[in-house]
N, C-alpha and C positions, 0 to 999 in steps of 0.2 A: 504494500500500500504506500502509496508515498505521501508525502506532509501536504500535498492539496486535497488529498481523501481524505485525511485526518483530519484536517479543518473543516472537511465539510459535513465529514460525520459528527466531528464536534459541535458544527453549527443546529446539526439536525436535532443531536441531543438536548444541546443549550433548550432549541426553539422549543421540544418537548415540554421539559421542563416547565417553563416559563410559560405556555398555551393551557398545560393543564395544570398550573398553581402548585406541582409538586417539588420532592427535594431530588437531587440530581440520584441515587437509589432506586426510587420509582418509576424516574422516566427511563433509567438503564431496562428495566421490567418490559420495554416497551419493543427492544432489540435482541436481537441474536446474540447470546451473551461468547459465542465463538466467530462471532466474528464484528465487535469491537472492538477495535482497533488500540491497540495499548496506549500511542501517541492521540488518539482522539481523547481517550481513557484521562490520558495525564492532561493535554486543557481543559478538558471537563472539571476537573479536579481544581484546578488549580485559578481557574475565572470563580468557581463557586467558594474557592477559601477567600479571592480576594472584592467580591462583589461588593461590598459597601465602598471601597477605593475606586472601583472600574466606574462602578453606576457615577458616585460621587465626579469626577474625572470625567463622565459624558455629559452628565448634566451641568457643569459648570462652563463645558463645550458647545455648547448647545447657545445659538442666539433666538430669543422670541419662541423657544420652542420648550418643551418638557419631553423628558423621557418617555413618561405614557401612552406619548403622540406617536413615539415610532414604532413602524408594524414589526412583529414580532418576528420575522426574519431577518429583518436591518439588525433589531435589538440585538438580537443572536449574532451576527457577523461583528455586529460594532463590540458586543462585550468582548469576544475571540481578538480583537484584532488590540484591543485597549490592552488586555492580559500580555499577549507577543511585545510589546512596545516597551510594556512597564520593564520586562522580562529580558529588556535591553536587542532583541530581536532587529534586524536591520531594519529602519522605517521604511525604505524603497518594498523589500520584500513584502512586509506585514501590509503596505497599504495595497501594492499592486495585489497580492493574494486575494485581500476585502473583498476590490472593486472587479477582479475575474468571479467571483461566489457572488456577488451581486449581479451581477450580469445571468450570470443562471440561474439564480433561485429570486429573486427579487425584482430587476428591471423588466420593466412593460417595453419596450422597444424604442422610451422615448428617452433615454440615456437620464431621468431627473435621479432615480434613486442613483445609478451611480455618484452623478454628478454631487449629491446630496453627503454619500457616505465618504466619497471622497476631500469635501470640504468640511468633514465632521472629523475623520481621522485627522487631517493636516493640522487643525487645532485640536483636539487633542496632545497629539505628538509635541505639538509647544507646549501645554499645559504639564506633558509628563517630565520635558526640561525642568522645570521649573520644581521638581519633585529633588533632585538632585540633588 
């Protein structure tokens, strides 16, 4: 499997998760537990220990908008991609990654969600400077 599978199964779990109000345990309940992905395993893991910092960090990112607003497959890419960042992960990578998983699972063919999650990581990514 390679680290864009993982992200995207990690997306997929995130989105579980977070769709039906449970803890990251319950939505595993929901997949092949042979074929979860170790690295999807370990972001999972690791966005849901640091979820009060991520959320915190997107919603301070965020201009005119609140978290709640965004649909629960952004929410999912953008937590995954905030995790990778804080995680010192190359910004080029972690955002081009986002915005190819947005392109599949999220854009309508009108480029706005990319364009949207795109200009949400890049401030982010400054806001995670400033964690330093």
């Amino acid at each position: 499997m390679t680290r864009r599978d993982a992200r995207i199964m990690a997306m997929q779990i995130l989105y579980t998760s977070d769709f039906n109000n449970i803890g990251l345990e319950d939505s595993l309940k929901f997949y092949d537990e042979t074929k979860v992905d170790d690295l999807a395993l370990e972001y999972c893991k690791g966005v849901m220990a640091n979820i009060s910092l991520i959320d915190s960090l997107i919603t301070k990112s965020l201009t005119n908008y609140s978290i709640d607003r965004l649909n629960l497959v952004d929410k999912a890419i953008i937590r995954l991609a905030t995790y990778e960042l804080l995680n010192k992960v190359d910004k080029r990578i972690v955002i081009n990654e986002a915005l190819e998983i947005t392109k599949q699972f999220s854009d309508q063919g009108d480029h706005k969600a990319t364009s949207f999650n795109n200009r949400l990581l890049e401030t982010i990514y400054k806001n995670t400077l400033e964690l330093k």
